[in-house]
C-alpha positions as CSV (number, residue, x, y, z in Angstrom):
1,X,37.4,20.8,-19.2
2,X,38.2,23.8,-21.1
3,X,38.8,27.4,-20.3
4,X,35.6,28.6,-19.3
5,X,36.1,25.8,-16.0
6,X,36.8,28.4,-13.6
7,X,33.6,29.5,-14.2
8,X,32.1,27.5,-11.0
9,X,33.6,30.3,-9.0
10,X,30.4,33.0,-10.3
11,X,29.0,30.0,-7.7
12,X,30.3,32.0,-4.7
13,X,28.7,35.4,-5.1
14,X,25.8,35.0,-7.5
15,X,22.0,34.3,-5.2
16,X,20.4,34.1,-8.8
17,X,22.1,31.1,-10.6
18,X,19.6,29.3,-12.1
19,X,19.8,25.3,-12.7
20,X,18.7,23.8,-16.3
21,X,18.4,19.8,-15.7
22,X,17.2,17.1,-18.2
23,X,15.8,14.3,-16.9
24,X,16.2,10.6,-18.7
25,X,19.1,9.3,-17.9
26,X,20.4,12.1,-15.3
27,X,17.2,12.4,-12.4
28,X,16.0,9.1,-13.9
29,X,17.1,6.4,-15.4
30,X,16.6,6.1,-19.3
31,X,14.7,3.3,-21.1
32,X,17.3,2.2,-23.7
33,X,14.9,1.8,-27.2
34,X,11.4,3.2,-25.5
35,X,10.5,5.6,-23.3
36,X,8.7,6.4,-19.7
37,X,5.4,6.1,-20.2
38,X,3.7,5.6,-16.7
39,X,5.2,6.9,-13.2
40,X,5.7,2.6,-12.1
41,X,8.6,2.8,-14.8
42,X,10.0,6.0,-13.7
43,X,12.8,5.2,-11.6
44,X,15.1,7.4,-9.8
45,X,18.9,6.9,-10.6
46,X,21.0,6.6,-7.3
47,X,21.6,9.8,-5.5
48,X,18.9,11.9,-7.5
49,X,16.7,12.6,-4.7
50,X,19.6,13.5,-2.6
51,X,21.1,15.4,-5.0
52,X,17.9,17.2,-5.6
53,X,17.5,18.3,-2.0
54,X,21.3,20.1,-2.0
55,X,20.3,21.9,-5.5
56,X,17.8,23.5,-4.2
57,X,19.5,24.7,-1.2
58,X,21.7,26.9,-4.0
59,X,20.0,27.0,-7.1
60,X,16.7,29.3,-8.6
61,X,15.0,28.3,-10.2
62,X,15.6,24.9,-11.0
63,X,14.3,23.9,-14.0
64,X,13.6,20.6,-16.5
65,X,13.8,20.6,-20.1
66,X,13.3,17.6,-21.7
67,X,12.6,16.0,-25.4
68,X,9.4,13.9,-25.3
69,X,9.2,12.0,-28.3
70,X,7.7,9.5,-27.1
71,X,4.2,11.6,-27.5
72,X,5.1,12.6,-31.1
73,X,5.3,8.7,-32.1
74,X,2.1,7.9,-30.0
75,X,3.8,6.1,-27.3
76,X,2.0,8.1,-25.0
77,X,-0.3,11.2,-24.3
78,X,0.1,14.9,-22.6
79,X,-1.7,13.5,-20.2
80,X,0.6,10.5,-19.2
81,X,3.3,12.5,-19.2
82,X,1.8,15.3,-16.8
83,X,1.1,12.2,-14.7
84,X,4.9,10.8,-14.9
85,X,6.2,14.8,-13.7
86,X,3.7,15.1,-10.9
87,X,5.2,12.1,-9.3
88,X,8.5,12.8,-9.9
89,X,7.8,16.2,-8.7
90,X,6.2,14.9,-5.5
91,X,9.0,12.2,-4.5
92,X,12.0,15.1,-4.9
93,X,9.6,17.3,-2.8
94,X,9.4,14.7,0.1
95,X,13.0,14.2,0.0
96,X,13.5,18.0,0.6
97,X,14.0,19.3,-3.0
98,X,11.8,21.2,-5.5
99,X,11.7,21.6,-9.1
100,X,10.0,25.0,-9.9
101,X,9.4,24.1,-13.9
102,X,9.4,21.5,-16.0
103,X,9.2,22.2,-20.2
104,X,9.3,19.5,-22.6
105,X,9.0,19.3,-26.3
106,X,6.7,16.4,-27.6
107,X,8.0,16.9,-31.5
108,X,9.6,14.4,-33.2
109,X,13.8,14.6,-33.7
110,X,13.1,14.6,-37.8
111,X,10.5,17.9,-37.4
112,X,13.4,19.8,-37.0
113,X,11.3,21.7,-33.8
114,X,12.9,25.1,-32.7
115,X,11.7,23.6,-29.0
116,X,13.5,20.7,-29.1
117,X,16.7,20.3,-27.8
118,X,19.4,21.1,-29.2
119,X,17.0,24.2,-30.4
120,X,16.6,26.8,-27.7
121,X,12.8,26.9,-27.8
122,X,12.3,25.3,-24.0
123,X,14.8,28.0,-22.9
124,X,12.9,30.9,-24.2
125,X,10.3,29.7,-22.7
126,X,11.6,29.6,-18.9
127,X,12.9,33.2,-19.8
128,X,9.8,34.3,-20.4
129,X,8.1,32.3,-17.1
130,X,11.1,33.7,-15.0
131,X,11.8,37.0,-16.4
132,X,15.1,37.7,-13.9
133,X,16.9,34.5,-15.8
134,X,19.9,34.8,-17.3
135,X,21.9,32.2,-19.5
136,X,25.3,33.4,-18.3
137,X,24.2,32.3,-15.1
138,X,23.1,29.2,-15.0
139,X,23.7,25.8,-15.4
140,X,23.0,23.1,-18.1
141,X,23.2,19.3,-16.3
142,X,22.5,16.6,-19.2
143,X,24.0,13.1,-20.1
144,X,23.6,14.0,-24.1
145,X,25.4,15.8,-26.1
146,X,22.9,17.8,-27.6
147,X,22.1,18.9,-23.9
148,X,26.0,20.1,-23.7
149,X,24.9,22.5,-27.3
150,X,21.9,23.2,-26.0
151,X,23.3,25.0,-22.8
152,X,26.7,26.0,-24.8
153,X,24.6,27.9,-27.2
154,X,22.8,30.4,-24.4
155,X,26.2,30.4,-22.7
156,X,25.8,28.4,-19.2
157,X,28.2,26.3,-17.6
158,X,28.0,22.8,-19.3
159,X,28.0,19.5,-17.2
160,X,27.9,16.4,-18.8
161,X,26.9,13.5,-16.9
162,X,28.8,10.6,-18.4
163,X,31.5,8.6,-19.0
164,X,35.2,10.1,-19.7
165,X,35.0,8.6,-23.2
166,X,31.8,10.5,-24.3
167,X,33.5,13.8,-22.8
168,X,36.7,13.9,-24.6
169,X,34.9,13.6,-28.2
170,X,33.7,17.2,-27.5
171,X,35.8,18.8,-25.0
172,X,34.9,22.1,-26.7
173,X,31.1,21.7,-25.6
174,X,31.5,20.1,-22.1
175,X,32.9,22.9,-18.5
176,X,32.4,19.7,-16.3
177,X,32.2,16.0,-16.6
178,X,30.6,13.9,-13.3
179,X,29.7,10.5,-13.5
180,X,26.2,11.1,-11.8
181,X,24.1,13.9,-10.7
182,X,24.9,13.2,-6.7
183,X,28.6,13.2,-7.4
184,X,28.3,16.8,-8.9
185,X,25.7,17.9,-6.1
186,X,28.8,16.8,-3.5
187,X,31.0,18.9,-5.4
188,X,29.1,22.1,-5.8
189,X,27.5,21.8,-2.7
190,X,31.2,22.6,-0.9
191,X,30.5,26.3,-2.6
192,X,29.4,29.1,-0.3
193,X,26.1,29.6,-2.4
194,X,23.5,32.2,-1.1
195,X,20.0,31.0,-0.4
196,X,17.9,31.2,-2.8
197,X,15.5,33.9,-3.3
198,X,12.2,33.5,-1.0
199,X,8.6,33.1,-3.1
C-alpha cells in the first residue's frame, strides 16, 4: 500500500518475527457503543481461531495489545477482564494456536495514557517481557487506525483489517489492507516462515 509493501519478504528468512494483534473487532468481534465485559459476549469473528492456529506456526511471540476503557469508566473490573483473556486464550489454544502475551491499558482515551494506544507504552512493555523483540520485525494487525500509528511509530509492517474506504484515508500509515484476520493468515501463511523458536 505504500513503499515499505515489499516488506513481507523479511517473512522468508527471519525465525524471530514477532506478531502484535489487537483484539475487538480483529480476534473478536467489537461491541458497537459498549464493551466485552463477560467471556458469554466474547465472540470469535469468523476465521479467528483458524487464523490463530497458522500464526503461530510462523510467528514469536504473538502478542495482544489492547485499550480497555471499559475498566477506566467502570464498566468492568481487572478481574472480569483477566476472566474474558483466559477464555479467549483457552479456545485459540484448543484450536491449535497460542497467544504468548496479552497487555492492555485500562486508562481512559481523555487521560492522554503513554500506555494507551496510539502511545507506545504496551509495546515497551513486551520489549521488556521478551528482551530479543524488535519493532522492525514484527507485525502490527489492527482494524483502527490508531493501531496502524501505533505499529507505524515503532516501525513494523502495518495491516489494517478493514474496508478499502478506511484504507485509502491514510495510505501513508497502512503496508497491508485484508478484510479479516483469516484472509491475511491465507496469504502470509503461503511464506516459507521458519518455526518458531522452541520454549
Amino acid at each position: 500500500m505504500n513503499e515499505r509493501r515489499k516488506s513481507l519478504e523479511l517473512l522468508n528468512s527471519d525465525r524471530k518475527f514477532a506478531l502484535f494483534l489487537d483484539r475487538d473487532g480483529v480476534i473478536n468481534r467489537r461491541i458497537v457503543g459498549g464493551y466485552v465485559t463477560r467471556p458469554a459476549e466474547f465472540e470469535f469473528l469468523p476465521g479467528a481461531l483458524e487464523a490463530m492456529s497458522i500464526f503461530s506456526k510462523l510467528f514469536y511471540p504473538i502478542i495482544v495489545v489492547t485499550n480497555q476503557q471499559g475498566i477506566g469508566k467502570g464498566k468492568m473490573t481487572e478481574e472480569q477482564l483477566n476472566e474474558i483473556h483466559s477464555f479467549m486464550k483457552e479456545e485459540i489454544r484448543k484450536a491449535g494456536g497460542e497467544i504468548h502475551a496479552i497487555y492492555h491499558c485500562p486508562d481512559l482515551k481523555v487521560s492522554h495514557s503513554t500506555c494507551r494506544k496510539p502511545r507506545p507504552g504496551m509495546a515497551l512493555r513486551a520489549r521488556h517481557d521478551f528482551p530479543a523483540l524488535n519493532f522492525k520485525h514484527s507485525m502490527m494487525v489492527g482494524d483502527m487506525i490508531s493501531d496502524m500509528v501505533f505499529g507505524h511509530n515503532l516501525g513494523m509492517i502495518t495491516v489494517l483489517i478493514a474496508d478499502e474506504q478506511l484504507a485509502r484515508k491514510h495510505p501513508m500509515l497502512i503496508d497491508y489492507r485484508f478484510n479479516s484476520l483469516y484472509d491475511f493468515a491465507m496469504i502470509i501463511s503461503k511464506f516459507d516462515v521458519q518455526e518458531p523458536p522452541k520454549k
